[in-house]
RONU-444691 format. One line per 10 residues: their letters; for each residue x, y, z of C-alpha. Coordinates in Angstrom, 1 decimal, padded with zeros to 4 digits, always signed. Each point is the difference from the previous one (the first is absolute). Example, Ala and Ser with C-alpha at 12.3 -4.5 7.8 and 13.67 -1.06 7.14 Angstrom:
% residues 2
AS) +012.3,-004.5,+007.8  +001.4,+003.4,-000.7;
This chain:
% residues 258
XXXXXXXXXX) +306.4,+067.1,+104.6  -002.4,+000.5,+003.1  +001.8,+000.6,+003.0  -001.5,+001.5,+004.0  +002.5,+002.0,+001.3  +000.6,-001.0,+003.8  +002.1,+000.9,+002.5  +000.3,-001.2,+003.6  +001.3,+001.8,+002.9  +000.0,-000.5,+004.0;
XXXXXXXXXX) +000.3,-002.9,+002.2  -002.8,+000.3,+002.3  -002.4,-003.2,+000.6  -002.9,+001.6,-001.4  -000.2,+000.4,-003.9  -001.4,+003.6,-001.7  -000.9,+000.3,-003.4  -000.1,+003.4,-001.4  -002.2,+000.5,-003.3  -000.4,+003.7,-001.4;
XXXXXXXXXX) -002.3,+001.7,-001.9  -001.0,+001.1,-003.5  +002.9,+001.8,-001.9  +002.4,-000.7,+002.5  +002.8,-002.7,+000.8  +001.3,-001.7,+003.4  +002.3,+002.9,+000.6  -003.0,+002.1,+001.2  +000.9,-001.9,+003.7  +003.4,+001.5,+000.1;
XXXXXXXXXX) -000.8,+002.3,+002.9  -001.2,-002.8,+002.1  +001.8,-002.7,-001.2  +003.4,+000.5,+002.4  -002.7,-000.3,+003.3  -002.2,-002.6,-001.2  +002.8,-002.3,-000.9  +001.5,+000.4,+003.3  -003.4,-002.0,+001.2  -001.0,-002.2,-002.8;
XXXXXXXXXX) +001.3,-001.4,-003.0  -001.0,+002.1,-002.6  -001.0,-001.5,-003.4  -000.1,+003.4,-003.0  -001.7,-000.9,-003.2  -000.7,+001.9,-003.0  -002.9,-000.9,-001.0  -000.5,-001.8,-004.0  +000.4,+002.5,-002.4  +001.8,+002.3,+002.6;
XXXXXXXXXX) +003.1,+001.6,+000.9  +002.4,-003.1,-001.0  -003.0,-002.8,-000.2  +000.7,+000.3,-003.6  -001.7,-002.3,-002.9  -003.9,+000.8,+001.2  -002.4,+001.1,-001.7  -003.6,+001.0,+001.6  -000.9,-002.5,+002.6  -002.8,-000.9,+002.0;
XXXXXXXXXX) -000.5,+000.5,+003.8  +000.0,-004.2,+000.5  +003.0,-000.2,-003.0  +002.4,+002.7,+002.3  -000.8,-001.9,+003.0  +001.3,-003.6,-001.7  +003.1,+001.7,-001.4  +001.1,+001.4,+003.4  -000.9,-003.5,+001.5  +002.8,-001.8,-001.2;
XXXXXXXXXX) +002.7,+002.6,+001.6  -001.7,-000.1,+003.2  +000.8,-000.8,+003.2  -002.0,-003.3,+001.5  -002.0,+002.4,+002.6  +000.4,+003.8,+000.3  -002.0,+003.1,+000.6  -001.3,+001.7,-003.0  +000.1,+003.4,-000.2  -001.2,+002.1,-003.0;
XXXXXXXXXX) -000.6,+003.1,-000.6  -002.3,+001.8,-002.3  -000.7,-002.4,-003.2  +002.7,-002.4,+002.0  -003.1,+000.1,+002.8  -002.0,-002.3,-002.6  +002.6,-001.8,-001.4  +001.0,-001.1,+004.0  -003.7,-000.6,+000.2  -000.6,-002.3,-002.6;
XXXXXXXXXX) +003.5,-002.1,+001.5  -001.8,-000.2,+003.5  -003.2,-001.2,-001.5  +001.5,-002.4,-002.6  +002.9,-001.5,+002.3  -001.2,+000.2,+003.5  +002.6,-002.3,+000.9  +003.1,+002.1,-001.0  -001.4,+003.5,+001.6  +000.7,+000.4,+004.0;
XXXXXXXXXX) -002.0,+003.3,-000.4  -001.0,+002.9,-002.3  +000.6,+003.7,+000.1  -001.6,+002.1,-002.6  +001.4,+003.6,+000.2  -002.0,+002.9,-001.8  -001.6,-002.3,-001.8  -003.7,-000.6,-000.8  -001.8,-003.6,-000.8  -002.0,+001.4,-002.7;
XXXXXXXXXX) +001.4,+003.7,-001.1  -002.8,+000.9,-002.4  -002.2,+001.5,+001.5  -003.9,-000.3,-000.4  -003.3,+001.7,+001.3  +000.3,-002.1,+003.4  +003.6,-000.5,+000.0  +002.7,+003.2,+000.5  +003.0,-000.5,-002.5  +001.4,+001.3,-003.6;
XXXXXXXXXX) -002.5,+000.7,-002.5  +000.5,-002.2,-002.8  -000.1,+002.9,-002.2  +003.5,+001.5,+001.3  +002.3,-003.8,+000.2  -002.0,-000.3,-003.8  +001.3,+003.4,-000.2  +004.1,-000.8,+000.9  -000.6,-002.9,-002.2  -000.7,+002.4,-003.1;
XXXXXXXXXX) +002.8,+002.3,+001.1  +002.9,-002.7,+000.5  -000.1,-000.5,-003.7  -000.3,+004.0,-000.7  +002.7,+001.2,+002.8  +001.7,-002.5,+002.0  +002.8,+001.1,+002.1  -003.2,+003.2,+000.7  -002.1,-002.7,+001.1  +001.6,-001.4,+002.5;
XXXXXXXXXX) +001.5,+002.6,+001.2  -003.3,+001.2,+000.4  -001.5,-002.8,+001.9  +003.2,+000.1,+002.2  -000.6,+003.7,+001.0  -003.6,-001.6,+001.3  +001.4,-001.8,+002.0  +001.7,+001.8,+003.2  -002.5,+003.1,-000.7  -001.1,+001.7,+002.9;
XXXXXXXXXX) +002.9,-001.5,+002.7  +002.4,+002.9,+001.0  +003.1,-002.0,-002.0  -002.3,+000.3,-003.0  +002.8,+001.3,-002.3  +003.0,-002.2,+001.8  -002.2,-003.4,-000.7  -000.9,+000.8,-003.0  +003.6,+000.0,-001.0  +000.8,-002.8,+001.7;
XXXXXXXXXX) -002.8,-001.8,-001.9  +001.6,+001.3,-003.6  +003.6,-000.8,+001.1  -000.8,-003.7,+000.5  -002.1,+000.3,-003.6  +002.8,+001.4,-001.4  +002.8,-002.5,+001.6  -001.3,-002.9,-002.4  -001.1,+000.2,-003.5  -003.7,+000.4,-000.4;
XXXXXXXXXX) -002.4,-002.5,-000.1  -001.8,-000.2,-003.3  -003.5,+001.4,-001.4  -001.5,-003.8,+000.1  +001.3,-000.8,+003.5  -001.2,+003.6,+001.7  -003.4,-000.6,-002.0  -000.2,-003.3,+001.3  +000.4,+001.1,+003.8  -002.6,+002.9,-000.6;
XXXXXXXXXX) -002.8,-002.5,-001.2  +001.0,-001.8,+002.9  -000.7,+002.6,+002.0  -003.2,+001.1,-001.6  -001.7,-004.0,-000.3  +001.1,-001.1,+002.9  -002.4,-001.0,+002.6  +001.7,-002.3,+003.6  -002.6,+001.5,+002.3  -002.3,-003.1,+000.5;
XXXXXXXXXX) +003.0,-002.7,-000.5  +002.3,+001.2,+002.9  -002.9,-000.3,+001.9  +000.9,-003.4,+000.4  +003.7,+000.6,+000.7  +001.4,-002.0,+002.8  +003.6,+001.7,+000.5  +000.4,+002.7,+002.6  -000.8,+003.3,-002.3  +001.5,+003.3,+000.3;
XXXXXXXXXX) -001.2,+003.3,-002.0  +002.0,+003.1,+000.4  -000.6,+003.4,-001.3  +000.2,+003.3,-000.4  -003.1,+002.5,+000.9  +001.1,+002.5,-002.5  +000.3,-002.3,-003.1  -001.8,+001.3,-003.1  +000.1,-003.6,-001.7  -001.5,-002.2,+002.8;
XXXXXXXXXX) -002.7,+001.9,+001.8  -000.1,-000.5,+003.5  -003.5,-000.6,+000.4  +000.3,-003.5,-001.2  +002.1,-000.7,+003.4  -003.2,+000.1,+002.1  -001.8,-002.0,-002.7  +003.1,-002.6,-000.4  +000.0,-000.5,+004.2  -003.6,-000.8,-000.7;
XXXXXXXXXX) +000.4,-002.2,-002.8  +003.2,-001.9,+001.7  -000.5,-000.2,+003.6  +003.5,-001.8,+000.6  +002.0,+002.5,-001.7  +001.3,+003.0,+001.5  +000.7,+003.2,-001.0  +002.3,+002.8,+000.2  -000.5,+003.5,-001.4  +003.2,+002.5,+000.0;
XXXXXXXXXX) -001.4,+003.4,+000.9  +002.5,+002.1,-002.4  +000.5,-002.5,-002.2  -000.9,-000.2,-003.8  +000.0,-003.1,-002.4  +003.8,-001.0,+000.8  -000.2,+000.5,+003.7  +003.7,-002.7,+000.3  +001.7,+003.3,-001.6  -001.8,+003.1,+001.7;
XXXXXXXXXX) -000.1,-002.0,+003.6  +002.8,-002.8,-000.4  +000.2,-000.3,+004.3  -004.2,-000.4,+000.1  +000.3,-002.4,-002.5  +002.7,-002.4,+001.1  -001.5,+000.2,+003.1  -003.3,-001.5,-000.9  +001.8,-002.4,-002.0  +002.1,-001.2,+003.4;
XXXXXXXX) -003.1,-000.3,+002.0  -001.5,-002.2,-002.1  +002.9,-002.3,-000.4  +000.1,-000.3,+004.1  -003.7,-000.8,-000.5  +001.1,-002.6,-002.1  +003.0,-001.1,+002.1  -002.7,-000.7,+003.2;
């Protein structure tokens, strides 16, 4: 049986949906979680194939985006982080009408990179690809360790990151191969151009995954969004600067509110 894991908590007027990224589950939030919900109602997912979204196989960017419609709320701000950037992407752009705004944290619209575009190479996600099926629990651990390197709560992240892998069981081969083609074919660069919903990018100037150069490219590229960068932060900048980020996250809701 397919079934999204959800959980809502909070009572504020303004709805927040959290999505995480690849390898991870909703309990990644848990260090922001007791603030946020003290200002919005907070919606947690795992997303399919995740965590406790058990049932999934591999899915498409436009199939996770139609499961988690049917749990959400009628209009809310998407927020997603990492791989559950695109996936809160592809919501915006497919149901306008049920997105107040998007926030897109550490997260890249196309992560691949290529001669004019700074990114992954396709060689190393091709790379984790071959490795999930040769080393998992190496793997990701692996790709978690990338992802607070070079903040100064490198090691204290990075274990925060493997507790909250740990916490659930794992999700399987297909699913975690599913969400790295995702991030090696996926392209939402010239689509959000024509995104209508106030648009918020946060990140982290120290992230090895999503190179900052894009910013600067991206405030080009999408004139109405904004951006914020995190000086000290690395690719999970809600864990290494929790304050910096909720605060973001409560000026645009009185944005919103005005």
């Amino acid at each position: 049986m397919k079934d999204i894991w959800w959980q809502t908590i909070g009572e504020g007027n303004c709805h927040l949906v959290l999505l995480h990224g690849w390898g991870l589950n909703a309990e990644v939030w848990d260090c922001i979680t007791p603030e946020l919900s003290a200002h919005f109602t907070v919606h947690l997912v795992d997303l399919p194939g995740y965590g406790r979204s058990v049932g999934f196989g591999a899915l498409s960017l436009e199939e996770m985006a139609e499961q988690l419609l049917a749990h959400a709320p009628p209009k809310a701000i998407w927020l997603g982080w990492s791989l559950g950037g695109l996936v809160a992407s592809q919501m915006a752009l497919r149901h306008p009408e049920r997105v107040m705004a998007l926030v897109t944290v550490a997260s890249s619209p196309c992560f691949s990179a290529d001669a004019d575009w700074p990114g992954i190479k396709p060689e190393v996600l091709s790379g984790f690809q071959q490795q999930l099926s040769d080393d998992f629990q190496r793997t990701v651990e692996r790709f978690l360790a990338l992802q607070t390197m070079g903040t100064e709560s490198a090691r204290q992240d990075a274990r925060a990151l493997k507790k909250t892998v740990l916490s659930l069981p794992m999700p399987s081969t297909e699913v975690l191969n599913g969400g790295l083609e995702i991030l090696k074919t996926a392209d939402l660069r010239q689509p959000l151009t024509t995104l209508s919903a106030p648009f918020l990018r946060l990140y982290g100037r120290l992230d090895g995954l999503v190179p900052r150069k894009i910013v600067p490219m991206l405030d080009a590229l999408w004139p109405a969004s904004e951006s914020v960068v995190f000086e000290k932060a690395a690719h999970a900048p809600f864990i290494s600067h929790p304050q910096d980020f909720c605060a973001a996250l409560m000026t645009l809701k009185q944005r919103l509110n005005n």
